[in-house]
C-alpha positions as CSV (number, residue, x, y, z in Angstrom):
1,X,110.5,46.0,58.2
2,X,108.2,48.6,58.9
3,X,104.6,47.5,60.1
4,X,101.7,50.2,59.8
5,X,99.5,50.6,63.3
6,X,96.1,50.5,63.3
7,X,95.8,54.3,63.9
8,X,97.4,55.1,60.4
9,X,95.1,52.4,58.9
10,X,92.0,53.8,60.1
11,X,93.0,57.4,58.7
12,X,89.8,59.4,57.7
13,X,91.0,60.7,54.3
14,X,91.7,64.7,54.4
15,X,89.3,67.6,53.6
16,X,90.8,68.4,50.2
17,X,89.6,64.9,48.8
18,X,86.4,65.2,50.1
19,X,86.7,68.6,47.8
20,X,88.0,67.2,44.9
21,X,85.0,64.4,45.0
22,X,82.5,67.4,45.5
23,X,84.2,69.2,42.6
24,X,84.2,66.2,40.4
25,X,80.6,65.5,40.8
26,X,79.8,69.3,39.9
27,X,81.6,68.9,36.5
28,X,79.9,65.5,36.1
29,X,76.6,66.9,37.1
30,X,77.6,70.3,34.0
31,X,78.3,67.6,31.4
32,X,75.1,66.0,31.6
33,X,72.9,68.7,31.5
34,X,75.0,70.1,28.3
35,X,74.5,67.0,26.7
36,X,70.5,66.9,27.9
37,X,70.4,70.0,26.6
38,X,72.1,69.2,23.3
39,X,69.4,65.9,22.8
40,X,66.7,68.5,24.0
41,X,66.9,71.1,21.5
42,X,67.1,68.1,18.7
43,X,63.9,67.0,19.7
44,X,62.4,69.9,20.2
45,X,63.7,72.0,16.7
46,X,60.9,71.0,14.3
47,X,58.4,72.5,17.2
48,X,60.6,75.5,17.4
49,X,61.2,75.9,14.2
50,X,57.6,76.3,13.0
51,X,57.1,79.0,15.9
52,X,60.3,81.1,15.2
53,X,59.9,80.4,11.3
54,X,63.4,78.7,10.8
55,X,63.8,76.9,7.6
56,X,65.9,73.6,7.5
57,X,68.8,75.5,5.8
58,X,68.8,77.8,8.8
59,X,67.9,74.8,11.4
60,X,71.3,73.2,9.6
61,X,73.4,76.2,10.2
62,X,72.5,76.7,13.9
63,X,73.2,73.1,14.8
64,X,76.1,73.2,12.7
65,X,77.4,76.2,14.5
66,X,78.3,74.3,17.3
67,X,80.3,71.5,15.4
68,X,82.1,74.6,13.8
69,X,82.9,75.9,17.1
70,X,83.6,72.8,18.6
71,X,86.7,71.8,15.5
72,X,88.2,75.1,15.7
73,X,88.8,75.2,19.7
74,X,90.5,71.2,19.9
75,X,94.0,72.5,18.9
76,X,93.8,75.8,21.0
77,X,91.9,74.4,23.9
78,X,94.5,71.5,24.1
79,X,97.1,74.1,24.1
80,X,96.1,76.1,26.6
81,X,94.8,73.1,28.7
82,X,98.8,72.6,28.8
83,X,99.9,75.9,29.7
84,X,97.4,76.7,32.0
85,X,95.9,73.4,33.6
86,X,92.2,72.3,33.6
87,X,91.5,74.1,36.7
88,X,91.7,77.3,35.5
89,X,90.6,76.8,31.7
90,X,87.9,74.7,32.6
91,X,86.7,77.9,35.0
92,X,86.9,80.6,32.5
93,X,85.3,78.2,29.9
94,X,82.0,77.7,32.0
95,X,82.1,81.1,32.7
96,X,82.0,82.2,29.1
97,X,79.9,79.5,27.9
98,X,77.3,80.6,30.5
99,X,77.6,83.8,29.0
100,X,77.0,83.5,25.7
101,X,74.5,81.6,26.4
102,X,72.5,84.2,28.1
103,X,73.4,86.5,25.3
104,X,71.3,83.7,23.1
105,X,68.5,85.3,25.0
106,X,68.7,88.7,23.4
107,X,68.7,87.3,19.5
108,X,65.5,88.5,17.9
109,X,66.1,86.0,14.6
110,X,68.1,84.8,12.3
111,X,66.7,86.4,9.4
112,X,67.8,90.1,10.6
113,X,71.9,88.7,10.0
């Protein structure tokens, strides 16, 4: 029977955990300001919508747009969550997502589509 000493007891736990805790809380930290910002823009659409001169068909379609988005990428996401792993997909998703949200920036309105 094997005993454990005290010096394998009191191990401090390796670098790459206090990583992966760092990492974790990053991604926690990204969730929660997409859903803020989700609950934000809700709030804030009638306001906006009166500045930018959206009607509620329009107001509809762009909160729609994400629900769209969101359906169609389940199935291929899942996929390539498999394939790839969620380190890597999960990177080139941010990435992507951060840009087209700063492409959101250059949209004059929706009326000129």
């Amino acid at each position: 029977m094997k005993t454990d000493s005290p010096a394998s007891i009191t191990k401090k736990p390796k670098l790459s955990t206090h990583i992966c805790y760092i990492v974790l809380a990053l991604i926690f930290i990204n969730i929660i300001i997409n859903y803020m910002d989700r609950t934000n823009v809700s709030i804030a659409m009638p306001e906006m919508a009166k500045d930018i001169g959206l009607s509620t068909v329009e107001q509809g379609l762009i909160f729609s747009a994400f629900g769209w988005i969101y359906a169609a990428m389940q199935i291929p996401g899942g996929i390539l969550l498999d394939k790839f792993g969620s380190r890597i997909i999960y990177t080139i998703s941010l990435f992507f997502w951060s840009l087209v949200t700063i492409f959101q920036a250059t949209v004059g309105n929706l009326h000129n589509y």
